[in-house]
C-alpha distance (Angstrom), angle and dihedral (degrees) to the residues before:
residue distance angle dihedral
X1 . . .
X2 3.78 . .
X3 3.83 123.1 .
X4 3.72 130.0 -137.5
X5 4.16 134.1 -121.1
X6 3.65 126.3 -65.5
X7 3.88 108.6 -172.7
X8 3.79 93.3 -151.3
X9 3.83 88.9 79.2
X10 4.50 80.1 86.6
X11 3.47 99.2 72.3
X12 3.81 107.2 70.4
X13 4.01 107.1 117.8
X14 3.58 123.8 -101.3
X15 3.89 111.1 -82.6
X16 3.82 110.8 -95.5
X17 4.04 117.3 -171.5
X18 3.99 112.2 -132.3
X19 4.13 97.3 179.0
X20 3.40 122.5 92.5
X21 3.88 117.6 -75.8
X22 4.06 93.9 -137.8
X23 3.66 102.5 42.7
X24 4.09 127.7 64.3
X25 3.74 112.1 -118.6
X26 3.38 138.3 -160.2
X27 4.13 149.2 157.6
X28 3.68 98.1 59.5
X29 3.81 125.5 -166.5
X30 3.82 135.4 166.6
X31 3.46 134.9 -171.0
X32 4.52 120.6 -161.1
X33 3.91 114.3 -152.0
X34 4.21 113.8 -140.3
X35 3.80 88.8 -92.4
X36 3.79 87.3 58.4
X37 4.38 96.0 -110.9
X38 4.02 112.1 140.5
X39 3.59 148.5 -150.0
X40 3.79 119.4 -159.0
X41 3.91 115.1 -170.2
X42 3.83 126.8 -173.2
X43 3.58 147.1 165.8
X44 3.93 128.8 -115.7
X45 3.29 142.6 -179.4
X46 4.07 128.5 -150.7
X47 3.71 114.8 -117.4
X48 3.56 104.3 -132.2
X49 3.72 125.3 62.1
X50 3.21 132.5 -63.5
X51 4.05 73.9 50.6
X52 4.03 91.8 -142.3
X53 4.04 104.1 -151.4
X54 3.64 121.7 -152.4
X55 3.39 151.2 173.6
X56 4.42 126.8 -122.7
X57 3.65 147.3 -176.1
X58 3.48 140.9 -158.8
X59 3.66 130.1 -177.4
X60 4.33 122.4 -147.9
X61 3.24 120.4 -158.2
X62 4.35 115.5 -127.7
X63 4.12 74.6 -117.6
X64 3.89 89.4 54.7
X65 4.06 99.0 -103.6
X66 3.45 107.9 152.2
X67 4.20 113.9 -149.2
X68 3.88 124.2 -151.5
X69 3.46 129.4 -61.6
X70 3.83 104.3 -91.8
X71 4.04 126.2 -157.4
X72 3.68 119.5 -137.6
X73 3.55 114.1 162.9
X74 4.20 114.1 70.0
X75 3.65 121.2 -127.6
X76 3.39 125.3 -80.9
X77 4.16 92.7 24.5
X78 3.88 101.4 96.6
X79 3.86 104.9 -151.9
X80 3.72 140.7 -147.5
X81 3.81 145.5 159.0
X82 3.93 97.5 40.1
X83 3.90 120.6 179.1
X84 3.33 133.8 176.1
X85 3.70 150.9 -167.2
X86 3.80 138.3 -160.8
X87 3.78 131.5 -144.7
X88 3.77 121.8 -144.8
X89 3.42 95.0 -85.9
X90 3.58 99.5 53.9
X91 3.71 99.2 -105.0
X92 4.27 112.1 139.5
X93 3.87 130.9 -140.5
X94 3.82 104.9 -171.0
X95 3.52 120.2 -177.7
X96 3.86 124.2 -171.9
X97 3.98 135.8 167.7
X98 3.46 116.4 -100.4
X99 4.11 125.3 -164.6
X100 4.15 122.2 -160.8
X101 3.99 122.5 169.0
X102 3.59 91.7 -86.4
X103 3.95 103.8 42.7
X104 3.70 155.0 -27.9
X105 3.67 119.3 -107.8
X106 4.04 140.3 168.3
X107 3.20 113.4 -95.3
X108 4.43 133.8 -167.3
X109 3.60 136.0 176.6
X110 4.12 120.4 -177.7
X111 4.06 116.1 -130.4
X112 3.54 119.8 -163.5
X113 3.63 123.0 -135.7
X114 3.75 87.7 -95.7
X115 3.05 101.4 48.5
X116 4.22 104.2 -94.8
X117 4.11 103.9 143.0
X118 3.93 121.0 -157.0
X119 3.68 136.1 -143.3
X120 4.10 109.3 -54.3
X121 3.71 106.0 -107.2
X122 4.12 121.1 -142.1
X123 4.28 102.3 -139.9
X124 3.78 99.5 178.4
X125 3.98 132.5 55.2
X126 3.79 112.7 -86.9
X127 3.76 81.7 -138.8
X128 3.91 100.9 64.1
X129 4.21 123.4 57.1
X130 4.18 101.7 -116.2
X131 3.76 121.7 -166.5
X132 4.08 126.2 -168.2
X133 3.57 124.6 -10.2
X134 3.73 138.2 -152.2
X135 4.12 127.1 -145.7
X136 3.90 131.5 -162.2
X137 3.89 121.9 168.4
X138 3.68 132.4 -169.7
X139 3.69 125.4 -125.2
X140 4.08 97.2 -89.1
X141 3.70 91.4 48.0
X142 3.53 110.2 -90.6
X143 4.13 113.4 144.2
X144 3.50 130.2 -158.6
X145 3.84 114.1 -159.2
X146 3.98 123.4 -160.3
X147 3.83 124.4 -164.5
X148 4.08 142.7 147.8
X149 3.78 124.3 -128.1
X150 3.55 140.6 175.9
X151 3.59 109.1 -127.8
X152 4.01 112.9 -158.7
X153 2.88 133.3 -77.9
X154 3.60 107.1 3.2
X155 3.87 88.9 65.3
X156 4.31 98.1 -152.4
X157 3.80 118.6 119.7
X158 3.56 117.6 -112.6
X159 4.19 130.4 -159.7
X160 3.53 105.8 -115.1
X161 3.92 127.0 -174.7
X162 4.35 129.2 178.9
X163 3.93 133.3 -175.0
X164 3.57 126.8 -125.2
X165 3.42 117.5 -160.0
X166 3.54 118.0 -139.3
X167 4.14 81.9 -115.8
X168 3.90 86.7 54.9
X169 3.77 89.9 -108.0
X170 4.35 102.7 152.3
X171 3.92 107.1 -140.2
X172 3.55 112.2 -159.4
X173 3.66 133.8 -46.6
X174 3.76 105.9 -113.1
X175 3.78 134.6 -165.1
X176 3.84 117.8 -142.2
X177 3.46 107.8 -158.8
X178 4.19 132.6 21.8
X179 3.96 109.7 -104.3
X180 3.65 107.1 -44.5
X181 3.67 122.2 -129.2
X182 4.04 92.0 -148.6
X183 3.39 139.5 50.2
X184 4.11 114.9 -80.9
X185 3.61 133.3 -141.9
X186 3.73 125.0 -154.5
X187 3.88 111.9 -79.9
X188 3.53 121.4 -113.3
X189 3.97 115.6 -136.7
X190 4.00 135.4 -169.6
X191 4.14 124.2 -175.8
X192 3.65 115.6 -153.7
X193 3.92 128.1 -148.9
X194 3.91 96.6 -67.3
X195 4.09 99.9 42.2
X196 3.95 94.7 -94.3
X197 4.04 107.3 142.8
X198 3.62 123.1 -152.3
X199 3.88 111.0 -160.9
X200 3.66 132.7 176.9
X201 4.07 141.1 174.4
X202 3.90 147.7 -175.3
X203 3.58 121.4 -116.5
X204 4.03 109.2 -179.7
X205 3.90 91.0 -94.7
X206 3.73 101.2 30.2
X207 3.58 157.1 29.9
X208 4.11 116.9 -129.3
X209 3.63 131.7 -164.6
X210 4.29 135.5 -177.1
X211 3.78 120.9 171.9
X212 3.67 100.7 -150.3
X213 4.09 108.5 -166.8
X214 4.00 131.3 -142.2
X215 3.54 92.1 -74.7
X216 3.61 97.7 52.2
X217 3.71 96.3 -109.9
X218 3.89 103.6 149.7
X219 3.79 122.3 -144.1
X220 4.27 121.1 -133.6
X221 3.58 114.2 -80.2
X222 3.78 109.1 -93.9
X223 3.74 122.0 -154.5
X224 3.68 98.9 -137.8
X225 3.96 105.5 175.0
X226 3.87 124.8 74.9
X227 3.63 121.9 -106.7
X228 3.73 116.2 -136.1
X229 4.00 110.8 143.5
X230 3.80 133.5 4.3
X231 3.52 89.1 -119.7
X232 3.56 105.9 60.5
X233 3.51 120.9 93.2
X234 3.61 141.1 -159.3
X235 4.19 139.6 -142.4
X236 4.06 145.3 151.0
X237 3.22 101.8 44.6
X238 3.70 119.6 175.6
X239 3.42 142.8 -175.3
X240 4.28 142.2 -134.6
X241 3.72 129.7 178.8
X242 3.66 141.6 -164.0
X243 3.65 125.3 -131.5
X244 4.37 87.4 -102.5
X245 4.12 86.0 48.1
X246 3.87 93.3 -105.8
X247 3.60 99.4 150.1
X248 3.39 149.5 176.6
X249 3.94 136.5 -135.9
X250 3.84 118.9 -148.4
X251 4.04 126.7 176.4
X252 3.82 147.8 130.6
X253 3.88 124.8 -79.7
X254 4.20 114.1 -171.8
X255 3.81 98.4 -131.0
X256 3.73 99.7 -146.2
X257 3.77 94.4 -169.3
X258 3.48 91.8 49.5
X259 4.10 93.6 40.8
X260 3.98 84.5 -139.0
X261 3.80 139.0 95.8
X262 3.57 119.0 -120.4
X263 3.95 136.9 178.3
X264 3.41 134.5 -107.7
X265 3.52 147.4 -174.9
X266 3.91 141.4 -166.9
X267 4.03 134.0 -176.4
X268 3.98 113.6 -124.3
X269 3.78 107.4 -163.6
X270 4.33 113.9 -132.3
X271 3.98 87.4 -99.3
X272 3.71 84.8 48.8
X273 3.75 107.1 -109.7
X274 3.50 113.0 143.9
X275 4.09 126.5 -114.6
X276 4.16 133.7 -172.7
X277 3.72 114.6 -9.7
X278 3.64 117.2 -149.9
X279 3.74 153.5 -158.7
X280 3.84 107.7 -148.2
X281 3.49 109.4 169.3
X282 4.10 129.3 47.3
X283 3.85 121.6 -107.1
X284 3.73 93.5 -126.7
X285 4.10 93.5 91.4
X286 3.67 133.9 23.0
X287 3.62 128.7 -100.9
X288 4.10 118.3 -138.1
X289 4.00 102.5 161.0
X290 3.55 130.9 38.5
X291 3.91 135.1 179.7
X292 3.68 144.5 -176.6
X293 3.59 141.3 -164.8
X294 3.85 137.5 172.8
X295 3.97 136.4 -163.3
X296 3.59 117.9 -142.7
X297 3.86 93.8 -95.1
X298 3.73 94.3 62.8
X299 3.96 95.0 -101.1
X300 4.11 107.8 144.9
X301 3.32 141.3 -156.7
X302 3.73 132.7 -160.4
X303 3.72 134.5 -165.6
X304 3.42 142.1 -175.0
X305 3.75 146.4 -173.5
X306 4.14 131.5 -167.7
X307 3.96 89.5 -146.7
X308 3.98 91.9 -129.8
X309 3.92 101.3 92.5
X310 3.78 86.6 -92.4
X311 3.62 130.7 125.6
X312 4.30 120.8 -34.2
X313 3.69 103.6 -157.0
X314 3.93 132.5 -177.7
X315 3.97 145.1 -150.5
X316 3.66 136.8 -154.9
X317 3.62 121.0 -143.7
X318 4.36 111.1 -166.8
X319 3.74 115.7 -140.4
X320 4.12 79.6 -121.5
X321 4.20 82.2 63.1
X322 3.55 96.8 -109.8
X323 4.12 117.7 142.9
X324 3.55 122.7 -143.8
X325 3.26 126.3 -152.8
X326 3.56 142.7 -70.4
X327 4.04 114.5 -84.0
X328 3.58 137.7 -164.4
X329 3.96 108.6 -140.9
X330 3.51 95.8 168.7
X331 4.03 146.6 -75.8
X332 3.45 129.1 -63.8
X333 4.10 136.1 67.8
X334 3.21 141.8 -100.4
X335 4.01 103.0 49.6
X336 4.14 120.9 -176.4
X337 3.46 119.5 -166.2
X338 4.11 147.7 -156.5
X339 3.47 139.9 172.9
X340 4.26 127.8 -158.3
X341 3.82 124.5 -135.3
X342 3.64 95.9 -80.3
X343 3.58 98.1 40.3
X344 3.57 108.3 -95.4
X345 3.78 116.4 126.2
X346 3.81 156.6 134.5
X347 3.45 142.9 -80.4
X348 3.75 125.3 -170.4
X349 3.75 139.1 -179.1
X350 4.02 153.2 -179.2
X351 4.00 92.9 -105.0
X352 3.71 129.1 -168.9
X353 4.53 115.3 -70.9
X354 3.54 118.3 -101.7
X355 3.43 119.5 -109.5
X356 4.15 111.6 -53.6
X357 3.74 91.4 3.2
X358 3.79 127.7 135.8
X359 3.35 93.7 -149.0
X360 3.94 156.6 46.4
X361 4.00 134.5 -83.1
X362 3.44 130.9 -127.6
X363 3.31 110.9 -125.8
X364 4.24 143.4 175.5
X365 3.93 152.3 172.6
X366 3.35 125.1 -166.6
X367 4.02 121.5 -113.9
X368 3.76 116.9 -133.2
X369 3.74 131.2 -151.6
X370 3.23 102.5 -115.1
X371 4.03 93.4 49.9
X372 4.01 106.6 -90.5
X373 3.59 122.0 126.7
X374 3.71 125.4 -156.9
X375 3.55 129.7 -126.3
X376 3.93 115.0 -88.1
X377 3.64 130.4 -95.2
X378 3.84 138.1 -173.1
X379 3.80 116.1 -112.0
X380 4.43 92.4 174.1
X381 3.47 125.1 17.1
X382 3.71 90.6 -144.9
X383 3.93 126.1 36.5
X384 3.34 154.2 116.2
X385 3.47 136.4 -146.1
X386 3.49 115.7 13.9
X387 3.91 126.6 -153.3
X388 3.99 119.1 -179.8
X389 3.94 130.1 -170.6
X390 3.47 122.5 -175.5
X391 4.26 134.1 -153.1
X392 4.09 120.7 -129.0
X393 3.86 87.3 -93.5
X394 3.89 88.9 45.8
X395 3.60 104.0 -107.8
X396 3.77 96.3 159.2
X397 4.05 121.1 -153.1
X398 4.02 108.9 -156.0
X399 3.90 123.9 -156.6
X400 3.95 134.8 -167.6
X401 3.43 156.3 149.6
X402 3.96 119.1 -93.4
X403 3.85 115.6 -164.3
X404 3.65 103.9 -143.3
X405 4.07 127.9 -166.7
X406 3.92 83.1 -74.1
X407 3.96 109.7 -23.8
X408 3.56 123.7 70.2
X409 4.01 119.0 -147.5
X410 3.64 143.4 179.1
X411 3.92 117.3 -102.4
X412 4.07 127.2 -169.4
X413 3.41 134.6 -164.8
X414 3.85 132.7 -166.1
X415 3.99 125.5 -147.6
X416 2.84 151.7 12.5
């Protein structure tokens, strides 16, 4: 199934770069408050040796004013992998991974809404290697923060989550699951309206999930993927609430029968019991990205990409649990997704170059409430890596990387 035009694809802005013009960036992420203001953070890199890596801000305005260029990351802690996360009033946790000579460790730093930063924050345990991290935050300004680690000697990686309080009080650094027997990738975490987190993560034979609630009180562990053969295996999964913390677990499960990789989804109830499990995708092609976003009524949407310039496609999800079907948004890789209050949103994507470019497009349809998606447009002729956030009315604030003659930078553009 292939959808048709929607003309109000033109009106995202012209793209305006916010890195720094002398130094190469990369890693971008931006998170859009309810009013529609942004912060956009990034990584960069000097170029000219010793290569001096760090790690910037910039605030927009929900009237497009762009603040100054802040720096994050302290000297001599090369960063990468930030993320970040925006409370109603427009006030940032971001959280990145930061590596030294002696270790690698989780790292976060509040911004205000204009643009005041606080004291940089170590998450994880100076004592165990972290990697990656993941950040959601409740409308008052309480953050949850998700990351693996390695903790010596026993050399497994564990699913590790911490509480910020919106005073920057840390609670506790808790442990999700007992030793796992397979490898673990970062957990993926989403607060609903009251401070109730659901979080979920691959192992190689399963998918996991706790909802851990304002007070830190954790929920059992809940094995959340199906079982069918020893040899399949499972990764990315990601998470989406609703404003009552009805959620909904999405990821990837290697069919070994099948020789594919196909995605799947499963309800988790706000006390975390688990509801309808799910095949979304066919087994005829492979499936190497996978999103998820929720409005505040419990209405989802899935997307998907096959990570070979091939076909992006989409699913709806009712509030009333019934799936829609399989769409074809466009072509491309790499889509990010976000949905408004009322279940309007974005999706965006690395689409195919033009015509004698090196590289990619930026590209986007709009999501409506009731399940359509529009036909796709181009917001950059050249870019890579797009990352969207949206407001509660569904003003959406795009960010990417532009290759330049020799620097690359991060763009944004408002709309549509």
């Amino acid at each position: 199934m292939f959808v048709g035009a929607d003309s109000a694809l033109a009106a995202y802005s012209t793209e305006r770069s916010v890195s720094s013009a002398d130094w190469n960036a990369s890693w971008p992420t931006v998170g859009v408050d309810r009013e529609g203001d942004a912060l956009m953070v990034w990584c960069e890199v000097s170029t000219s040796y010793p290569y001096t890596t760090r790690l910037r801000a910039r605030t927009m305005s929900r009237s497009g004013e762009l603040g100054s260029v802040i720096q994050l990351s302290p000297s001599g802690q090369p960063p990468s992998s930030p993320q970040v996360a925006l409370d109603d009033d427009g006030d940032a946790v971001v959280v990145w991974h930061g590596s030294t000579a002696d270790t690698d460790r989780i790292y976060a730093r509040r911004v205000s809404r204009t643009g005041v930063v606080g004291p940089v924050q170590a998450i994880s345990a100076s004592t165990s290697e972290a990697l990656f991290a993941n950040v959601a935050i409740d409308p008052d300004g309480d953050a949850v923060v998700t990351w693996s680690e390695r903790p010596a000697p026993d050399g497994l990686r564990h699913p590790m989550v911490r509480r910020i309080a919106r005073d920057n009080r840390l609670g506790p650094i808790v442990q999700l699951s007992a030793r796992p027997r397979q490898p673990v990738e970062t957990p993926s975490v989403a607060v609903d309206r009251q401070g109730d987190a659901l979080i979920a993560w691959a192992e190689q034979d399963a998918v996991y999930s706790r909802v851990m609630n304002a007070a830190g009180t954790l929920s059992p562990v809940r094995t959340v993927s199906p079982r069918i053969s020893p040899l399949d295996g499972h990764s990315g999964a990601a998470v989406a609430v609703d404003r009552y913390g009805n959620g909904v677990v999405v990821w990837r499960r290697w069919d070994d029968a099948a020789l594919t990789q196909a995605a799947w989804s499963r309800q988790v109830k706000p006390t975390g019991e688990l509801g309808t499990l799910r095949r979304l995708s066919s087994l005829t092609y492979g499936v190497s990205n996978l999103k998820v976003a929720s409005d505040l009524e419990g209405d989802i949407v899935v997307a998907w990409d096959r990570g070979d310039l091939g076909s992006i496609y989409a699913r709806r999800i009712s509030r009333t649990d019934t799936l829609g079907p399989t769409v074809t948004i466009g072509t491309g890789r790499l889509t990010d997704i976000e949905l408004d209050d009322d279940g309007d949103g974005v999706a965006v994507w690395e689409g195919p170059p033009d015509v004698y470019a090196s590289y990619g497009t930026i590209r986007s349809t709009r999501i409506g409430r009731s399940g359509t998606f529009g036909s796709a447009t181009v917001i950059s002729r050249v870019g890579e890596f797009p990352q969207v956030d949206v407001s509660a009315s569904g003003r959406a604030v795009v960010a990417w990387v532009r290759p330049f003659t020799s620097i690359r930078r991060i763009q944004v553009s408002t709309g549509p």
